[in-house]
MIKOLMI-607484 format. One record per residue (C-alpha): residue number from 1; residue in one letter; x, y, z. Coordinates in pm, whole numbers. Example, Ala and Ser with C-alpha at 12.3 -4.5 7.8 and 13.67 -1.06 7.14 Angstrom:
<atoms>
<atom pos="1" code="a" u="1230" v="-450" w="780"/>
<atom pos="2" code="s" u="1367" v="-106" w="714"/>
</atoms>
This chain:
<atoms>
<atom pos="1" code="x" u="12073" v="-6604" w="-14897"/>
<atom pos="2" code="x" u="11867" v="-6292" w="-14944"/>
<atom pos="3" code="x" u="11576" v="-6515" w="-15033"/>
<atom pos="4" code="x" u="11621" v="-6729" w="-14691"/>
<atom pos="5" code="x" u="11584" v="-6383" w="-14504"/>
<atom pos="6" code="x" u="11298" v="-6236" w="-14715"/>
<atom pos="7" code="x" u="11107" v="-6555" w="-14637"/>
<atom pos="8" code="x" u="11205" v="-6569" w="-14298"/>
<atom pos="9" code="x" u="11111" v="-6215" w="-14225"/>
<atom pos="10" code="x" u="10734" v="-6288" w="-14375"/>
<atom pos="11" code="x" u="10724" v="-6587" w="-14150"/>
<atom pos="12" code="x" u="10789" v="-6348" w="-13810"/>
<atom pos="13" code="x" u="10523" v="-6112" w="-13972"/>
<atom pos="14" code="x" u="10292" v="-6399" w="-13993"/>
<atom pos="15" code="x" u="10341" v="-6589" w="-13647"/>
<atom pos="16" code="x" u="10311" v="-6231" w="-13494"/>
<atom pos="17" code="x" u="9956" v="-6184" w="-13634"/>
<atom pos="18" code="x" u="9851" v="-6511" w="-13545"/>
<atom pos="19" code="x" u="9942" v="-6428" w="-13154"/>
<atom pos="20" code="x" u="9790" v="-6066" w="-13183"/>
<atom pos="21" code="x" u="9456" v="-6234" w="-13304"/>
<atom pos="22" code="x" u="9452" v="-6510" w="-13038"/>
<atom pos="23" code="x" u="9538" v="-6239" w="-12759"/>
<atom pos="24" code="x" u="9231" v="-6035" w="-12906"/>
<atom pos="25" code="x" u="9012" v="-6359" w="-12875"/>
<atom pos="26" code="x" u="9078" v="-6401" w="-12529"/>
<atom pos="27" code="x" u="9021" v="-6046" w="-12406"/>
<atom pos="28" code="x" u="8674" v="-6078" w="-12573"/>
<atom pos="29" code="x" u="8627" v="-6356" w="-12354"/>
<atom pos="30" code="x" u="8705" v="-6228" w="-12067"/>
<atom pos="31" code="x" u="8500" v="-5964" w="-12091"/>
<atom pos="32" code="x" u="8149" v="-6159" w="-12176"/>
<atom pos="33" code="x" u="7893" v="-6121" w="-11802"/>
<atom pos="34" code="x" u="7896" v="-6393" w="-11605"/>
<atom pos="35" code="x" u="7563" v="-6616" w="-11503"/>
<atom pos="36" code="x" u="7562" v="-6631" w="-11077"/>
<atom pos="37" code="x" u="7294" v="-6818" w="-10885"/>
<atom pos="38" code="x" u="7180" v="-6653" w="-10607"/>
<atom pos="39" code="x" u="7179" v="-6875" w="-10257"/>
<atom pos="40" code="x" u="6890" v="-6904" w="-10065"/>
<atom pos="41" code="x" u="6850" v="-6747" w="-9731"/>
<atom pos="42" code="x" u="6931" v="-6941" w="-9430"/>
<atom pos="43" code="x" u="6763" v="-6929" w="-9103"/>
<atom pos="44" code="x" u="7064" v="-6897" w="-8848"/>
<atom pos="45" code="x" u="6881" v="-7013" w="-8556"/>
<atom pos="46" code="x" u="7074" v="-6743" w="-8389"/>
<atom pos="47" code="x" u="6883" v="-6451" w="-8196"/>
<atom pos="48" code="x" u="6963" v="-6068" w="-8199"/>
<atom pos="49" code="x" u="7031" v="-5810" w="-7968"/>
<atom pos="50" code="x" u="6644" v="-5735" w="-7933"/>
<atom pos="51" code="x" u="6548" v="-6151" w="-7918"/>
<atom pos="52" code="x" u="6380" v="-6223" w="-8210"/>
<atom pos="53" code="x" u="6567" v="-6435" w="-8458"/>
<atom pos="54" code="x" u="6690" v="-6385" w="-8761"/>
<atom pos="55" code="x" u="6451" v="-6451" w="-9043"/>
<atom pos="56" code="x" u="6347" v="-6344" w="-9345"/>
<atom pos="57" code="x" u="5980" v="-6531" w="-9340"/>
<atom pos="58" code="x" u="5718" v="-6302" w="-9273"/>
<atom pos="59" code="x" u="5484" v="-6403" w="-8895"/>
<atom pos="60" code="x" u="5146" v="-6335" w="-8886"/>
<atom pos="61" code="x" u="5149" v="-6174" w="-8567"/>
<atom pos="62" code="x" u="4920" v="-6334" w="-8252"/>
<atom pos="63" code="x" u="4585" v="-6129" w="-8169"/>
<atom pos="64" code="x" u="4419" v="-6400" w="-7939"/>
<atom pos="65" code="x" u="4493" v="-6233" w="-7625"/>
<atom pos="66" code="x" u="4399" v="-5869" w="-7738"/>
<atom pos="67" code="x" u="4038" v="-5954" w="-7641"/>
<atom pos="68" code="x" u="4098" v="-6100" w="-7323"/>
<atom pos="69" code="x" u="4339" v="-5782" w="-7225"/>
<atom pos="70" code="x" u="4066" v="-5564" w="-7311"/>
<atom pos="71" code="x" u="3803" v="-5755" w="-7105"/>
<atom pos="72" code="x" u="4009" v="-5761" w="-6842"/>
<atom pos="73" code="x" u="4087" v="-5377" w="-6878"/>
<atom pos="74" code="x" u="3672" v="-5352" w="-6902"/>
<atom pos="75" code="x" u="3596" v="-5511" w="-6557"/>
<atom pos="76" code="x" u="3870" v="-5359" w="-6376"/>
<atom pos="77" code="x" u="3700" v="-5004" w="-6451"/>
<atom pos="78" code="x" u="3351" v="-5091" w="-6361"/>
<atom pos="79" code="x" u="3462" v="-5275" w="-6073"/>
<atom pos="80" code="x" u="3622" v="-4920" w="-6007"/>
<atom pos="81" code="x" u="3373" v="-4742" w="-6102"/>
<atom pos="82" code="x" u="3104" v="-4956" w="-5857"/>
<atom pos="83" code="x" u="3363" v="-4902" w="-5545"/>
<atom pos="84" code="x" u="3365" v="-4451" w="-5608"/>
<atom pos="85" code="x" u="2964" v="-4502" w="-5605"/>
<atom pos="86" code="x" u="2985" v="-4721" w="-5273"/>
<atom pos="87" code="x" u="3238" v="-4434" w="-5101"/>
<atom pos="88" code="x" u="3033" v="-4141" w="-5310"/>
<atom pos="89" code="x" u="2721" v="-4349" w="-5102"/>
<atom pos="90" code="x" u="2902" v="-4359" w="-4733"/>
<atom pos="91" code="x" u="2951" v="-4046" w="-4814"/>
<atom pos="92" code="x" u="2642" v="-3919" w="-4812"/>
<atom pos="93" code="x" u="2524" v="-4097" w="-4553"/>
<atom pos="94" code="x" u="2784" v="-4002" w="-4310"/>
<atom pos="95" code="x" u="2736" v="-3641" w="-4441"/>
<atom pos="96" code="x" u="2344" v="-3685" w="-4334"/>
<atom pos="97" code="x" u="2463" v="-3839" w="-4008"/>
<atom pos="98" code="x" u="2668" v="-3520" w="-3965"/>
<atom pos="99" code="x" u="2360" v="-3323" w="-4090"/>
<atom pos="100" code="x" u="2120" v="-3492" w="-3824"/>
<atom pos="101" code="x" u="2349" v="-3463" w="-3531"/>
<atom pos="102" code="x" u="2399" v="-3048" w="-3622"/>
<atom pos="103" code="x" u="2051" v="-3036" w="-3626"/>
<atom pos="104" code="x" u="2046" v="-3233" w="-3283"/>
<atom pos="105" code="x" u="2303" v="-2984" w="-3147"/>
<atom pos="106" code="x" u="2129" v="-2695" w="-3263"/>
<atom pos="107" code="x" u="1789" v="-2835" w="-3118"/>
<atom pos="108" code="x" u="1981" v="-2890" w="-2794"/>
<atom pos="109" code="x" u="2147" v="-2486" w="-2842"/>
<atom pos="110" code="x" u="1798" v="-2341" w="-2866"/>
<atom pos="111" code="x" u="1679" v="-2512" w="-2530"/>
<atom pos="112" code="x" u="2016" v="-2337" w="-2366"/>
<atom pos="113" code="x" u="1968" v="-2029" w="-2506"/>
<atom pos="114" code="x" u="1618" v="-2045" w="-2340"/>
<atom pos="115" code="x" u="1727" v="-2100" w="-2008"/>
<atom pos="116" code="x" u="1969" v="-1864" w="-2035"/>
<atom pos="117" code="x" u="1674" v="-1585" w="-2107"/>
<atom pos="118" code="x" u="1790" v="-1231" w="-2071"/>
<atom pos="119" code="x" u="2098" v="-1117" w="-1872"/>
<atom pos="120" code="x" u="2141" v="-1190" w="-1500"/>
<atom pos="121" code="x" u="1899" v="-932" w="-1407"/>
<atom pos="122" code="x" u="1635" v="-1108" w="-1577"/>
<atom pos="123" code="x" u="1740" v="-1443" w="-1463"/>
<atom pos="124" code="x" u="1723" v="-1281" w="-1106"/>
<atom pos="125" code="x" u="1357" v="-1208" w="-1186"/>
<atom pos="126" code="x" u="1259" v="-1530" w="-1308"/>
<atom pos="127" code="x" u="1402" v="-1675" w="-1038"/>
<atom pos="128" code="x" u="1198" v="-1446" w="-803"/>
<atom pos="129" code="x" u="887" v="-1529" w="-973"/>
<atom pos="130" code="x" u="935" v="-1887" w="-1002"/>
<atom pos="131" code="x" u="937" v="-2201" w="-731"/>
<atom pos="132" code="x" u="1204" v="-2390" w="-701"/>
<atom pos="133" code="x" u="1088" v="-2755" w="-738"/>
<atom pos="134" code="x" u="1418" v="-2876" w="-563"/>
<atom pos="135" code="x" u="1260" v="-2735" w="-239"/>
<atom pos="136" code="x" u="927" v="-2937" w="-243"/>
<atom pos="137" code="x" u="657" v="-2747" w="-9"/>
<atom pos="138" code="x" u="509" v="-3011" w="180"/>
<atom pos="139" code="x" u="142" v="-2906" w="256"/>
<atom pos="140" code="x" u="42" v="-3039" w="589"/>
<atom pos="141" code="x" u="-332" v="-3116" w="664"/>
<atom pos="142" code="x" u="-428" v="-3133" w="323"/>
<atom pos="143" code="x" u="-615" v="-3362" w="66"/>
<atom pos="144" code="x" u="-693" v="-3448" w="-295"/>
<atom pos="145" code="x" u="-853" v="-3595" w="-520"/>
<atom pos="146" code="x" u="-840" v="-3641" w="-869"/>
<atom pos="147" code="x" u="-1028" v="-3857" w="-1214"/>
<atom pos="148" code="x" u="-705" v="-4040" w="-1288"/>
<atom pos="149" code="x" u="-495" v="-4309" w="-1122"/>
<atom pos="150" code="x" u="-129" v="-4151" w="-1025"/>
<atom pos="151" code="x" u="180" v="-4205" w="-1213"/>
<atom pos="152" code="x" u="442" v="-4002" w="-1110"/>
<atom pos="153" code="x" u="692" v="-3820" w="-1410"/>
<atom pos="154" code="x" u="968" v="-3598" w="-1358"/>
<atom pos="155" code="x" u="840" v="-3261" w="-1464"/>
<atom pos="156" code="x" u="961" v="-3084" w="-1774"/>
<atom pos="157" code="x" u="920" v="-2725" w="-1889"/>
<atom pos="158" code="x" u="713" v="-2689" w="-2223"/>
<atom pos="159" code="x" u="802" v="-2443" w="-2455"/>
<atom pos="160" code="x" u="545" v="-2276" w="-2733"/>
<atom pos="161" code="x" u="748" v="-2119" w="-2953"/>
<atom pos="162" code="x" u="941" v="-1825" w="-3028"/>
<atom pos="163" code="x" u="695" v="-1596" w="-2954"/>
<atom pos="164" code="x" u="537" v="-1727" w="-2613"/>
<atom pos="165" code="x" u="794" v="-1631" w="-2286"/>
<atom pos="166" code="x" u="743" v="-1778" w="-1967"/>
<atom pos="167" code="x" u="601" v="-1609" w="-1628"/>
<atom pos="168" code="x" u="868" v="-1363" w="-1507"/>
<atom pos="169" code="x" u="1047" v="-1327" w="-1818"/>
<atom pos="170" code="x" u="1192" v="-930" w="-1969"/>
<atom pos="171" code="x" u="1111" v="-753" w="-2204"/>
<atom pos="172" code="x" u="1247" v="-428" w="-2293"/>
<atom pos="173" code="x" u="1063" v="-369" w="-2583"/>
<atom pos="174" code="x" u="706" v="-413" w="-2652"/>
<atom pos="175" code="x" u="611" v="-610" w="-2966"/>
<atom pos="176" code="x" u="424" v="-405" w="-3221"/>
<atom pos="177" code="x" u="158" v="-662" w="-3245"/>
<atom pos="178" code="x" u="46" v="-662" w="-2910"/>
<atom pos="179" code="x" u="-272" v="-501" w="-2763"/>
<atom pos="180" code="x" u="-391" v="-366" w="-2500"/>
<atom pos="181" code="x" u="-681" v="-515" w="-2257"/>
<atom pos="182" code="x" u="-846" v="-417" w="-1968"/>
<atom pos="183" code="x" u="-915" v="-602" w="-1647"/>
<atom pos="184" code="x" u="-1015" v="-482" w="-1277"/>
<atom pos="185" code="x" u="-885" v="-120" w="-1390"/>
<atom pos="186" code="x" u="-563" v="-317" w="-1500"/>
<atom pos="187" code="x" u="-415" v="-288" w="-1826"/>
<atom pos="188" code="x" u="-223" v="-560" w="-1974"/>
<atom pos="189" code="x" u="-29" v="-584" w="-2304"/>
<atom pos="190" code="x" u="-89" v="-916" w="-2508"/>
<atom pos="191" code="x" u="47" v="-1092" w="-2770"/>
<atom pos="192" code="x" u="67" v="-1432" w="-2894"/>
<atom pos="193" code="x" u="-74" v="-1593" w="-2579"/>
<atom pos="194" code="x" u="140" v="-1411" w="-2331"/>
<atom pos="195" code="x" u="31" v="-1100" w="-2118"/>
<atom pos="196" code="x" u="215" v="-874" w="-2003"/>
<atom pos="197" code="x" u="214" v="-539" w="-1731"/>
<atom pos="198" code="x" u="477" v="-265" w="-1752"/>
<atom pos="199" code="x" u="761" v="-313" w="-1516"/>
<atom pos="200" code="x" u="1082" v="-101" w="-1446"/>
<atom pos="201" code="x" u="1216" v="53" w="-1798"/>
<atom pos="202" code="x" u="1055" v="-223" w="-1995"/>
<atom pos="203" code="x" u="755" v="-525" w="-1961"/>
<atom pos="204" code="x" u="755" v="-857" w="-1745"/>
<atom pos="205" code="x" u="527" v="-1162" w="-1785"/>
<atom pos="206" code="x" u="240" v="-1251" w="-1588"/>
<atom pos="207" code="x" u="-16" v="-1498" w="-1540"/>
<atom pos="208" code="x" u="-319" v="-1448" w="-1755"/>
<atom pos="209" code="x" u="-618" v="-1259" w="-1561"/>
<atom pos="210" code="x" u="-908" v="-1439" w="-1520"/>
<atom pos="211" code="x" u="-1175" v="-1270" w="-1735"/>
<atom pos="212" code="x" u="-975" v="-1125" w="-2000"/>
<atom pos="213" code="x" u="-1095" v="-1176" w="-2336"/>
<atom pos="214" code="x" u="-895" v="-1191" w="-2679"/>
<atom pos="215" code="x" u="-1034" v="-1234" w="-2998"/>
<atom pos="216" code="x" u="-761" v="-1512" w="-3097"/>
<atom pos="217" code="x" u="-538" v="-1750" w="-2970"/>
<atom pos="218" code="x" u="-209" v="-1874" w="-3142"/>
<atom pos="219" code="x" u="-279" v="-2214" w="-3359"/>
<atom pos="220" code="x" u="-135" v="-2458" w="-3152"/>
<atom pos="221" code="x" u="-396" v="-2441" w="-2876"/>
<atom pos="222" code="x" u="-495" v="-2765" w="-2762"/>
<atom pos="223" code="x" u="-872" v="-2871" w="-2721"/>
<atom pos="224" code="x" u="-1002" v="-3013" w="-2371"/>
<atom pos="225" code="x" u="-1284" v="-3147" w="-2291"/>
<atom pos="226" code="x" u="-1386" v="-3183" w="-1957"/>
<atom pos="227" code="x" u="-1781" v="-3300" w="-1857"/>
<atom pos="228" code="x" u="-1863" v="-3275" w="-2207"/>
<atom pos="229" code="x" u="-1746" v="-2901" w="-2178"/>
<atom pos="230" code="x" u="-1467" v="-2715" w="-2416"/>
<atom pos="231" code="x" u="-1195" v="-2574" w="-2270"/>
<atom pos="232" code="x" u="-925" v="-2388" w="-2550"/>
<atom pos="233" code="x" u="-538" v="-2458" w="-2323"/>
<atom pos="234" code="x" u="-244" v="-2276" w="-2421"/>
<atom pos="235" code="x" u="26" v="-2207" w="-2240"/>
<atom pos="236" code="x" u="-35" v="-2307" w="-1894"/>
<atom pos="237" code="x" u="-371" v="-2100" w="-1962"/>
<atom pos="238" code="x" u="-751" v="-2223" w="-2002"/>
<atom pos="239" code="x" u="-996" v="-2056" w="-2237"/>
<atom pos="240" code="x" u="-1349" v="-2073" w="-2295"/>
<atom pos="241" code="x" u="-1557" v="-1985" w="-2637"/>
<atom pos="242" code="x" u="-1827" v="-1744" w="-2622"/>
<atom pos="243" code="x" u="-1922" v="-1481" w="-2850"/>
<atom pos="244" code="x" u="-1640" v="-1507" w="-3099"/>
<atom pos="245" code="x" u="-1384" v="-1437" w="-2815"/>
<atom pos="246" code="x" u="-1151" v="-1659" w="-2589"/>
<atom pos="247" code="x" u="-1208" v="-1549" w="-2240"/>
<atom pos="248" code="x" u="-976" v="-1701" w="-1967"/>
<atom pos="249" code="x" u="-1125" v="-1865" w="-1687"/>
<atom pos="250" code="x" u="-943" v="-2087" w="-1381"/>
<atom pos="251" code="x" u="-822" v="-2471" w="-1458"/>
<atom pos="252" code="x" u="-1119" v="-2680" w="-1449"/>
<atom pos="253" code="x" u="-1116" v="-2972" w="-1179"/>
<atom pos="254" code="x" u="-1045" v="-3259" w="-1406"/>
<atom pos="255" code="x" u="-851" v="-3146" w="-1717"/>
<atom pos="256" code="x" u="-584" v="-3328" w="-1847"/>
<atom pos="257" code="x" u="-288" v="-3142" w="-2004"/>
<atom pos="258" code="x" u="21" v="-3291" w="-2181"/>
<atom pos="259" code="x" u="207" v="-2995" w="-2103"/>
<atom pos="260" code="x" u="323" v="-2704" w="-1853"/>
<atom pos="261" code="x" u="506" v="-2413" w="-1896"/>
<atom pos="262" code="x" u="820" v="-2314" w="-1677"/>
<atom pos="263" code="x" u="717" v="-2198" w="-1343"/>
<atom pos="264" code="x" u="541" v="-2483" w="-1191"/>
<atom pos="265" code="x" u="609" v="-2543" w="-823"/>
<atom pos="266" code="x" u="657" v="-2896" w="-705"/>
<atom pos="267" code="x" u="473" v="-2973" w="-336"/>
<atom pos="268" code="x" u="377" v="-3239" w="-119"/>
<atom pos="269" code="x" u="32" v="-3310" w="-50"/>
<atom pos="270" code="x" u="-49" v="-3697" w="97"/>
<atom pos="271" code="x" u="314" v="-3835" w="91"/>
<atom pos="272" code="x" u="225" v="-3744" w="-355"/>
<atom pos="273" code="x" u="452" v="-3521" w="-530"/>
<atom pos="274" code="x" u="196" v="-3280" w="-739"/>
<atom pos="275" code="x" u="298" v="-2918" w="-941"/>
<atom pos="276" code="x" u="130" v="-2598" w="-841"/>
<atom pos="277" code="x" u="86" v="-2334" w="-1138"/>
<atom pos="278" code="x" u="-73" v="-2007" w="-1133"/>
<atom pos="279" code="x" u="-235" v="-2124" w="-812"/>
<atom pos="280" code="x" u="-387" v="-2457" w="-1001"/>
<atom pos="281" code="x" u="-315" v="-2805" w="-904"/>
<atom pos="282" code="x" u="-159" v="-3047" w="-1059"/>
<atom pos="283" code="x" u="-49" v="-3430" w="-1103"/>
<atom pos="284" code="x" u="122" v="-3633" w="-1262"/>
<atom pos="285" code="x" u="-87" v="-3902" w="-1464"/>
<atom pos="286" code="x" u="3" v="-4149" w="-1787"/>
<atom pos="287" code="x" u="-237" v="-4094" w="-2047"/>
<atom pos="288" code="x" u="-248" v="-4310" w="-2393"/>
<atom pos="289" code="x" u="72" v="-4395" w="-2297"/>
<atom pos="290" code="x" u="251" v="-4018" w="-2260"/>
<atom pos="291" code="x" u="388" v="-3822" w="-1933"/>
<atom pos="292" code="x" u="30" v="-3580" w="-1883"/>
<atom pos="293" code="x" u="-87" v="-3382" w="-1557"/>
<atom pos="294" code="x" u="-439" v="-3345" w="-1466"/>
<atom pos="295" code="x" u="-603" v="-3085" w="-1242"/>
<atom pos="296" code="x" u="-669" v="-3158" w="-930"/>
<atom pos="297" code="x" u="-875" v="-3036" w="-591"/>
<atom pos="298" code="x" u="-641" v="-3000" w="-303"/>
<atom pos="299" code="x" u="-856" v="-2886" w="48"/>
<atom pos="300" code="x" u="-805" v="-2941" w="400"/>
</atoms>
């Protein structure tokens, strides 16, 4: 009996190491890695929040229409660029439109201020000294003759510059330039074509003296010729050369002027408007296609 249990108890020891070393071989096992095949990635098909699908593939992304965008970019600017230079160009010629019509204005300023010479006391005087052309003189009885056929103009004052002042005008201070000449015991002042005699608390213009001599005239004269003789005209004024001087003499019958200063009377004389100035005759002729006046002999 004590055998039967000794062998028994050897037999437990036994089967107990057997299960201990099968449990051991299974934890080993276990514990060996694992071989996992990875899946390929699957396009969805489906689209994100931003649109573009869900892919792993890499796009070469689409530069065809870069060029064209920039081309386009390209003419847009230089068709800019040619409209600023069409407005910069009305632009400058609407600023020389503006130019030329201030320099009208101004032109047109200068001829008011002229009329308007002096205050009204001077006006007054010029008025005194002057005809009035709207009252035409009609001279009964009397004739004349003259080169040129007629062709009647209205008459319009000529100016000489800013130096030259017409018959009657003021002046309350003489110009430093001027001189002094002697004619008949009568002393005049002159300067720049003008004469002038003292008068009140200042000077007033008068017709040039027949005889007085100056040793220049102002540039703009103009030349006449009349029966192959030189005459030197400047305002309203005729001039002959001799012995380096200009000596004034009275408007030769037959002289053709294309200008006369302010002053001139307007008569009658044979149903024919003419212009009387500084007791010359004078009237109205085309010559070379411009409004002239020629000297004329009026006589009973």
């Amino acid at each position: 009996m004590r055998l039967f249990i000794i062998i028994f108890v050897i037999s437990l020891f036994f089967a107990a190491f057997q299960s201990e070393d099968c449990y051991a071989q299974r934890m080993r096992g276990s514990r060996s890695p694992r071989t996992t095949t990875k899946q390929p990635q699957r396009t969805t098909g489906k689209s994100t929040i931003s649109g573009k699908n869900k892919t792993t593939e890499k796009k070469n992304r689409d530069y065809s229409n870069v060029n064209s965008r920039n081309n386009d970019i390209s003419n847009k600017k230089s068709k800019d660029n040619t409209n600023r230079n069409d407005m910069n160009k009305d632009n400058k010629r609407r600023d020389d439109a503006n130019k030329d019509n201030k320099r009208r204005d101004d032109a047109r300023r200068d001829d008011k201020d002229r009329n308007d010479i002096g205050d009204n006391t001077d006006r007054d005087n010029i008025n005194r000294y002057n005809g009035n052309i709207n009252n035409v003189n009609v001279y009964h009885g009397y004739h004349y003759s003259g080169y040129h056929a007629y062709g009647y103009h209205p008459y319009t004052p000529y100016y000489w510059g800013s130096y030259w002042h017409p018959y009657g005008f003021f002046l309350a201070t003489m110009f430093t330039t001027a001189i002094i000449i002697s004619v008949a015991n009568q002393d005049y002042y002159y300067n720049e074509g003008v004469y002038y005699t003292p008068s009140g608390s200042g000077y007033v213009v008068v017709n040039a003296p027949v005889g007085a001599a100056v040793e220049t005239l102002p540039s703009d004269y103009t030349l006449v010729v009349v029966n192959s003789a030189k005459y030197y005209y400047y305002g309203g004024t005729f001039y002959t050369l001799s012995s380096d001087k200009y000596t004034v003499v009275k408007a030769p019958i037959g002289a053709v002027v294309k200008a006369l200063p302010e002053g001139a009377e307007e008569i009658e004389v044979d149903g024919s408007k003419l212009l009387k100035y500084n007791d010359a005759f004078y009237q109205p002729v085309i010559q070379d296609g411009d409004d002239a006046y020629e000297v004329v002999e009026v006589k009973k």
